[in-house]
N, C-alpha and C positions, 0 to 999 in steps of 0.2 A: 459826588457829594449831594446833588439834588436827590439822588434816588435814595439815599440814608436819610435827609430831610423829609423825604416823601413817605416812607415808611417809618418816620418819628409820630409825624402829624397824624397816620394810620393809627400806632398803637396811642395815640392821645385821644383820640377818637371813640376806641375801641373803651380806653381806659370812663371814659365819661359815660358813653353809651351803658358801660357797665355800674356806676356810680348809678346812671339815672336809676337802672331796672332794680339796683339795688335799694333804694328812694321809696319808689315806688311800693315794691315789694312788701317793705317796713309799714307804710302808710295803709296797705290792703292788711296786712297782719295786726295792725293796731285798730281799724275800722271792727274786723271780724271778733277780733279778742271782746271789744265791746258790745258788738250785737251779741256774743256770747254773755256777758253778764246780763245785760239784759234781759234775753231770752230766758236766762236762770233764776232771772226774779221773778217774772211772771209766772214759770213753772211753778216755783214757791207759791205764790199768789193762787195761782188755781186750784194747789193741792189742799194750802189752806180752805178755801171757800169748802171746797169738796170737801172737807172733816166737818165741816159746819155744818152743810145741811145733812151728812149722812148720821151726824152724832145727836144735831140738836133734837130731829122730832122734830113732830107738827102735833100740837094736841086740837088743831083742830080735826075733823074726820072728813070733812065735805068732800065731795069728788073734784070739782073745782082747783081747790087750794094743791090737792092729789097730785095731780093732771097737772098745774103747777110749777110743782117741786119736781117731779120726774122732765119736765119740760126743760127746767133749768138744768140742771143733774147730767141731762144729756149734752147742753151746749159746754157747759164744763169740762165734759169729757170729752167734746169734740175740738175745744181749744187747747187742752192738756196735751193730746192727739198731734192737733198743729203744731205746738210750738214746739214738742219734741222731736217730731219730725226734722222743723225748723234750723235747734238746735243738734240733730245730726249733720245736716247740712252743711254748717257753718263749722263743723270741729272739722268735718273731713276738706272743706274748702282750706279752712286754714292748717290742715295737716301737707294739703299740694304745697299751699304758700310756704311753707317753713322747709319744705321739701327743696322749693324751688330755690330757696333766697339762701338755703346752709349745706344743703347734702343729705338733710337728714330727716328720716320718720321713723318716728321710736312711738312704737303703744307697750299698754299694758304693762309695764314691767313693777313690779311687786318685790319685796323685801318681809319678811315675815319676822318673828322675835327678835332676834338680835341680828339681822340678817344686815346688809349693807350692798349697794347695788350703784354702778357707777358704770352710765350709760353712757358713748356718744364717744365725743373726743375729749381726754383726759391729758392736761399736759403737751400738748400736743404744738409743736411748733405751727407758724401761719401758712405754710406750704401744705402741709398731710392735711389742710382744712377743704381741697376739693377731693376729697374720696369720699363718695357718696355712700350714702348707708341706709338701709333698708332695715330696721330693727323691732323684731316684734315680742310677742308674748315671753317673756322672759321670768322667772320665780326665784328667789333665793330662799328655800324654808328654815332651814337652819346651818346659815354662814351667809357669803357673799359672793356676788356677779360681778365679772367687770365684762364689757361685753363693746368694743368699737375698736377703738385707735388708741391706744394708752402709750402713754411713753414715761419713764422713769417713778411706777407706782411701784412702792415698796408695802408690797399686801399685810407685812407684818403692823403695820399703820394703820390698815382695816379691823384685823383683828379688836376684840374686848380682849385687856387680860387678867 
């Protein structure tokens, strides 16, 4: 009886430890989501400015004001530069995270005209949720993908008719 006790308290344990990493996980994936908007305003931001001095002109000519606007032009380009970077960073940090906390990393995938594309786990009861999945460049050009763990998809569903 103690030893069924002692491996209760085990899996309570275990059960928590995994609640916490799960916590966690959520908390890091919601931080990143957000320096992801962010980072994608600021690109905005910079591209604008960049349209501005590339469109506006200078009608003065002096070498100066020249020297300047190229001056700037480059710092623009050298933070459009970072923050791109930046946000590469932060999608593939949070592609581990989503990796780590589901099973799952899916890019790219693409649905074209009437196309329909149905990634991941579909239907799928709360057991088949630890098969981990590695999912990538996927296209549906004219129809549809189903491409992970599906259970009980009746494709005639998908279909336009």
């Amino acid at each position: 009886m103690a030893n069924l006790l002692n491996r209760l308290a085990v899996a309570s344990q275990k059960e928590l430890a995994k609640e916490q990493k799960e916590s966690i996980l959520k908390a890091n994936e919601a931080d990143l989501e957000q320096e992801l908007t962010r980072v994608g305003k600021e690109i905005i931001e910079i591209e604008q400015s960049l349209q501005r001095f590339t469109v506006g002109g200078s009608i003065e000519r002096d070498k100066e004001s020249e020297q300047s606007k190229k001056e700037l032009l480059q710092e623009l380009e050298r933070q459009r530069a970072a923050s791109t970077i930046l946000r590469n960073i932060c999608e593939e940090a949070l592609s581990q995270i989503v990796y780590k906390r589901t099973g799952q990393k899916i890019k790219g995938i693409k649905a074209a005209n009437d196309g329909v594309a149905l990634v991941g786990f579909i239907n799928t009861p709360g057991e088949k949720l630890n098969i981990y999945q590695d999912i990538s460049d996927v296209t549906a050009d004219r129809g549809f993908v189903i491409v992970g763990v599906a259970n009980n998809v009746d494709i005639k569903d998908l279909r336009r008719r």
